[in-house]
N, C-alpha and C positions, 0 to 999 in steps of 0.2 A: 325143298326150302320151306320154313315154316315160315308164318304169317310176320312174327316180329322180325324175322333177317331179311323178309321182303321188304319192309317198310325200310329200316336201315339202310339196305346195300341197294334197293332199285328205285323205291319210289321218291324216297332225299337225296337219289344220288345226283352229286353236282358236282364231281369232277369234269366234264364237260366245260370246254371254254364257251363263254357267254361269247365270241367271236363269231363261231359256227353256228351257233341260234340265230344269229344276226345277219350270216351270209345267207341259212338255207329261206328265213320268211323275208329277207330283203330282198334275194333273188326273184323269188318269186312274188313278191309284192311288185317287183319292177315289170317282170315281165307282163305282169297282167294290166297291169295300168297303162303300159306303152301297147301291149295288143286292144285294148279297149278305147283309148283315142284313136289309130287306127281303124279299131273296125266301124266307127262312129265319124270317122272322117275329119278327126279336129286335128290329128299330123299325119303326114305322110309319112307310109312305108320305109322312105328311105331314111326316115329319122328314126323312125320306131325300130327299126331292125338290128341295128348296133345295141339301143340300149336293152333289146329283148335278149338278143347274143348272151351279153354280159349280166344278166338276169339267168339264165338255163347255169351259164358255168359255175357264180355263185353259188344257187342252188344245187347243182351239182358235189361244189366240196363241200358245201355246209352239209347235206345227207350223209356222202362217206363216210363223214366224221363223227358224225352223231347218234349213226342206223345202228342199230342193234339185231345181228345177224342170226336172230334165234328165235324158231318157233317152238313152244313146250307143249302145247295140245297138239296131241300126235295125228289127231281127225284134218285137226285144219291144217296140221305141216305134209299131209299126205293132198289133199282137196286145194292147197293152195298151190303146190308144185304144178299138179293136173293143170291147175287154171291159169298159170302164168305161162308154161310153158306153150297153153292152147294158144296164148297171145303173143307170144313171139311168134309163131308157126302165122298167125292171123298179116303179123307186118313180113315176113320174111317171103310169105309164097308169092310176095308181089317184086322182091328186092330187087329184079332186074330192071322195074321200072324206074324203083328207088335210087338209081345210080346219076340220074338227071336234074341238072338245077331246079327246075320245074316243079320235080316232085320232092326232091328236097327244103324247096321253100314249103311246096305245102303242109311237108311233115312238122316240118318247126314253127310252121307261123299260120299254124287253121287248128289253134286249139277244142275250136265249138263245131268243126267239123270233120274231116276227114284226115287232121291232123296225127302223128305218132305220138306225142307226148302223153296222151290220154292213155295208153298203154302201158306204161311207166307208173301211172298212178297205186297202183295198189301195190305195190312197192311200199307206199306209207304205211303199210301192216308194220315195218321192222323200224316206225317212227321210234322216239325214248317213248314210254309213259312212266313221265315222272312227272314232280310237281313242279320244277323248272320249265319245263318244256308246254305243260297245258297256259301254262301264265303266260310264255310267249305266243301260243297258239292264240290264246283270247287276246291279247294287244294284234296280233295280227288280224283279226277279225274284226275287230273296230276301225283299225287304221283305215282296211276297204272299204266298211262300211262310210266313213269321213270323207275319204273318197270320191265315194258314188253320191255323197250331197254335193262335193262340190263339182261334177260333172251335170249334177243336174240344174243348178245354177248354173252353167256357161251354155246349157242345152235348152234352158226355158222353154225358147220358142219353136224350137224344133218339138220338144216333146208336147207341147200344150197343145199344137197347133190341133183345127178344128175338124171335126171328119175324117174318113175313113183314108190315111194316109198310112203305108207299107213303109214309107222310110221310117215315118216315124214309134211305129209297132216295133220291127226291127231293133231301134236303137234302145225304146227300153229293155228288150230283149237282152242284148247284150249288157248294159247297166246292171240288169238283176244280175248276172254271176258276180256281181259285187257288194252287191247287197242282200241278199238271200241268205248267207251263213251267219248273219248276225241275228239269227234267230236261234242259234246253235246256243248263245250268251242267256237267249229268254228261257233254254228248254234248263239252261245249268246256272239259274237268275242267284242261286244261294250261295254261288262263288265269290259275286260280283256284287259293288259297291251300286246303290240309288240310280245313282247317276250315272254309270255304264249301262246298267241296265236300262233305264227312261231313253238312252240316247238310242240303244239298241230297239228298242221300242218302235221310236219315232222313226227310223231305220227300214225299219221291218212294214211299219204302218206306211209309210209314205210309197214305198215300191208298191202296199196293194192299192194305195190311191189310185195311182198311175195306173196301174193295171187296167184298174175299172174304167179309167177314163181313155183308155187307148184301148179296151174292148179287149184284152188277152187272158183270156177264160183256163187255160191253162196255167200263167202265173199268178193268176189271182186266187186259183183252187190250191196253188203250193201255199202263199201266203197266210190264206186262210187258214190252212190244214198245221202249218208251225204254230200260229197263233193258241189257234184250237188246244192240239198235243202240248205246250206251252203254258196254257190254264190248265189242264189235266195235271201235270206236274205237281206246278201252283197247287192246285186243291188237294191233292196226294198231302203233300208237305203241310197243310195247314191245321191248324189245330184248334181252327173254328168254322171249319166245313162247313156248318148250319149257318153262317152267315152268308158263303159262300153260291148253297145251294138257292137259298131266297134272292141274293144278287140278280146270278143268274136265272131264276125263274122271270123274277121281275124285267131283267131285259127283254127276254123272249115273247113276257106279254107286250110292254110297251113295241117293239121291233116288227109282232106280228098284227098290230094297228097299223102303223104307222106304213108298212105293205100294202093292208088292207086300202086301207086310205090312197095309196099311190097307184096301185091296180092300173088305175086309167088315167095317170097323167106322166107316167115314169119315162114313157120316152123325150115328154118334152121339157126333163129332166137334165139341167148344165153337163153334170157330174155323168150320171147313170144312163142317158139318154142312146148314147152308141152303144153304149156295152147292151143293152133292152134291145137296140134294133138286130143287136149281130147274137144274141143268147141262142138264138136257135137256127141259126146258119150251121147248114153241114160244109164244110170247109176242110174234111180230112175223107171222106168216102174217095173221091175222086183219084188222090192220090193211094188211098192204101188198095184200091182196084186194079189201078197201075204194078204197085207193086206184088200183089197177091199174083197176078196174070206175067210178071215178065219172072218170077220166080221158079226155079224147076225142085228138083228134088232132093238134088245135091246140094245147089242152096241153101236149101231150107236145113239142110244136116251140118254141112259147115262153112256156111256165107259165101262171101265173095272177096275176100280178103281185105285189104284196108284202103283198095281204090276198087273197091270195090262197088257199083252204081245198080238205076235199073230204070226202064225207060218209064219215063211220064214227061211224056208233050204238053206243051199248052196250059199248064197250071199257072205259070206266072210270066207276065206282060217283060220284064224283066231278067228271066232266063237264059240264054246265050248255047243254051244245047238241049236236044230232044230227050237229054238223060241227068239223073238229080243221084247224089254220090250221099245223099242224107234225108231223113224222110221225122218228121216230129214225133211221131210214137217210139219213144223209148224203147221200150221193146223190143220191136220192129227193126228199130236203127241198130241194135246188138245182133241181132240174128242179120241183119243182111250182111255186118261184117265177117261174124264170128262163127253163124248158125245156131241152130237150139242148143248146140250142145256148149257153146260160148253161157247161153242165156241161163241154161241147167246148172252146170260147174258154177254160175257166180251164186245162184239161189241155195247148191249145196253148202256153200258157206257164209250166205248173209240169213237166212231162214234161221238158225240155231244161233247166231249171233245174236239177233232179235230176243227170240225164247230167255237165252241165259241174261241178257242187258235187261230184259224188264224185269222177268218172274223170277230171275236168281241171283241178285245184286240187293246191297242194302247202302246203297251212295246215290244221289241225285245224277253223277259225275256216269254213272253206268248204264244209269235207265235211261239218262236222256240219250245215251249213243245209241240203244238198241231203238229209242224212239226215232232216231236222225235216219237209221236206216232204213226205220217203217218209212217215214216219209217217202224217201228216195222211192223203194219197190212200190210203195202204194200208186205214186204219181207216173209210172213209167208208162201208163198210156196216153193221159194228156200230155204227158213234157218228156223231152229228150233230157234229164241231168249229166248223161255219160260224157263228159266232156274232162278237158284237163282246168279243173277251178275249183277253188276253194271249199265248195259244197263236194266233190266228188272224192277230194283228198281227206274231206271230215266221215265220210264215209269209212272209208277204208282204212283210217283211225278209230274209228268206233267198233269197227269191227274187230282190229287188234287188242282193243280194250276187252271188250265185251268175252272174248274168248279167256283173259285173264283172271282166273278163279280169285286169285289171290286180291288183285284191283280191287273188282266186284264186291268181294267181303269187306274192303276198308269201313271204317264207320264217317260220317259226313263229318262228324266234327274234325278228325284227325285228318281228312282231306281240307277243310277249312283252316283249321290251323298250319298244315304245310305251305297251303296257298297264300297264305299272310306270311309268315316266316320268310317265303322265298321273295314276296315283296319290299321286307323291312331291308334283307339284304340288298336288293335293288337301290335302292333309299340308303 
């Protein structure tokens, strides 16, 4: 297919009912909104669970209807079979247990842990990439982002509250899988209007406030590191870099006074003062000892399936069993389900993803996905992302992008221009 019958037949194409756009990110806009008051304790389960139900099915027919059942890079249509098939083999070796309410609630309703749904995800490789479909994906990503302010509003006091409190770590925890991919908006700012972007912004900035002040050194390093990758962009695109570079000098001088100056007073710091007490608590040695020691060989070659656990006693007051079925190193958490060779098969095909989205792409739209996936691998030892959320589905979207020679050579303008075209229709 040449370049111009791409453009024509795949990347305008909108024969697609605006219906099916509607059910696959409404589906899953519901489900994540009712698992997130849930996991945060603002409704109970038994109210969350019907509208999560009818959230999966949604999303469900809106993907049927919309997937595009075809891989044309013959690297990743070979690497991706390998690896999907390794994760059905990951939920199935356990299936006998899976036949139990028990474990069927877990499957559907523990998406940040031990849940099935996360399995399913990379499936979003056969998302549309067209200019229809990124314009719903970006209103999708704000609407969570909208969201998660207004969860933080009803949560104030819980999230404010003072000292070293686990509920309350926890809960922003879960909050960021709803505000985290509105950094996706900052890395791809030249699609988006002022004011999506500032709100995306303020978004982004706010989760790393929190961060800092609830001491989670791991969302505060993801946040940081969007932001970062996000000015990189930025500067790429600018066309007065020298303004850029002096900007940025000048912050770093004033930024590293203004440290200096704090040195000795930072912990009795409003803001900063937990996060300076807890900076150099080892708080993951403990656990990954546990795990390194209850692990054998076979493990480590292909996990433990997808109830699959390992013993560590005594790490939280809280706990309810001598064994933890989820462990925060990213990483970690992929191998004890899947094994190395789970962890291998994904980097054979995020690794070259990366490569062709920065260094072989002439679209903002391109570089930032291969940038979304550096993020993700870079962070896989402070932060677990493996989960079923918004961030791990823009993944696995970037990377069906980033594989697409054709995408990648679009020019920014003509991706700008379809993105306003498909909005006037909207309009």
């Amino acid at each position: 297919m040449n370049y111009q019958t791409y453009i024509d037949n795949e990347f305008q194409r909108d024969e697609v009912k605006p219906l099916y756009f509607i059910l696959f990110w409404g589906g899953f806009i519901t489900y994540s909104v009712f698992q997130t008051a849930n996991s945060i304790y603002l409704l109970t389960f038994s109210i969350c669970a019907p509208f999560q139900i009818l959230g999966i099915i949604s999303l469900i027919i809106g993907a049927f209807n919309i997937a595009v059942l075809k891989i044309k890079n013959s690297y990743l249509r070979a690497s991706f079979i390998f690896y999907f098939v390794w994760l059905l083999l990951i939920i199935f070796r356990d299936s006998p247990q899976l036949t139990n309410f028990t474990m069927i609630k877990v499957f559907l309703f523990s998406p940040y842990g031990s849940g099935g749904l996360l399995y399913f995800v990379p499936l979003a490789i056969f998302l549309p990439k067209n200019a229809v479909f990124y314009r719903k994906t970006f209103n999708a990503i704000i609407a969570l982002g909208v969201i998660f302010l207004l969860f933080d509003i009803v949560m104030a006091n819980q999230l404010l509250v003072a000292g070293d409190n686990p509920e309350s770590q926890e809960m922003l925890e879960t909050l960021s899988v709803l505000s985290v991919p509105c950094g996706f908006i900052l890395c791809t700012y030249v699609y988006h209007s002022k004011f999506r972007n500032l709100v995306a912004l303020a978004i982004v900035g706010l989760t790393l406030l929190l961060a800092l002040i609830r001491a989670r050194r791991g969302l505060s390093l993801y946040c940081s590191s969007i932001l970062f990758f996000a000015y990189l962009i930025y500067f790429y695109n600018s066309k007065k870099k020298y303004i850029h570079v002096y900007a940025l000098f000048l912050f770093f001088c004033v930024e590293s006074l203004y440290l200096n100056n704090m040195t000795y007073h930072i912990r009795e710091n409003r803001i900063l003062g937990f996060f300076a007490e807890r900076g150099d608590d080892d708080t993951r040695t403990g656990i990954e000892w546990y795990f390194y020691n209850d692990m054998q060989t076979k493990d480590w070659t292909v996990g433990k399936g997808i109830l699959g656990d390992y013993y560590c006693p005594d790490i939280s007051e809280s706990q309810q069993t001598n064994f933890r079925d989820d462990i925060e190193t990213g990483y970690l958490q992929i191998i004890l389900k899947g094994g190395i060779v789970s962890l291998l098969l994904f980097l054979l095909i995020s690794i070259p993803a990366i490569i062709k989205g920065i260094f072989f792409s002439r679209n903002t739209l391109a570089k930032a996905s291969g940038v979304w996936i550096l993020l993700f691998i870079s962070t896989l030892y402070p932060r677990d992302e493996t989960k079923f959320t918004l961030n791990y589905i823009l993944v696995w979207m970037s990377i069906g992008l980033c594989y697409n020679k054709n995408l990648r050579n679009l020019q920014e303008e003509e991706i700008i221009g379809f993105l306003e075209k498909d909005n006037k229709n909207l309009s």
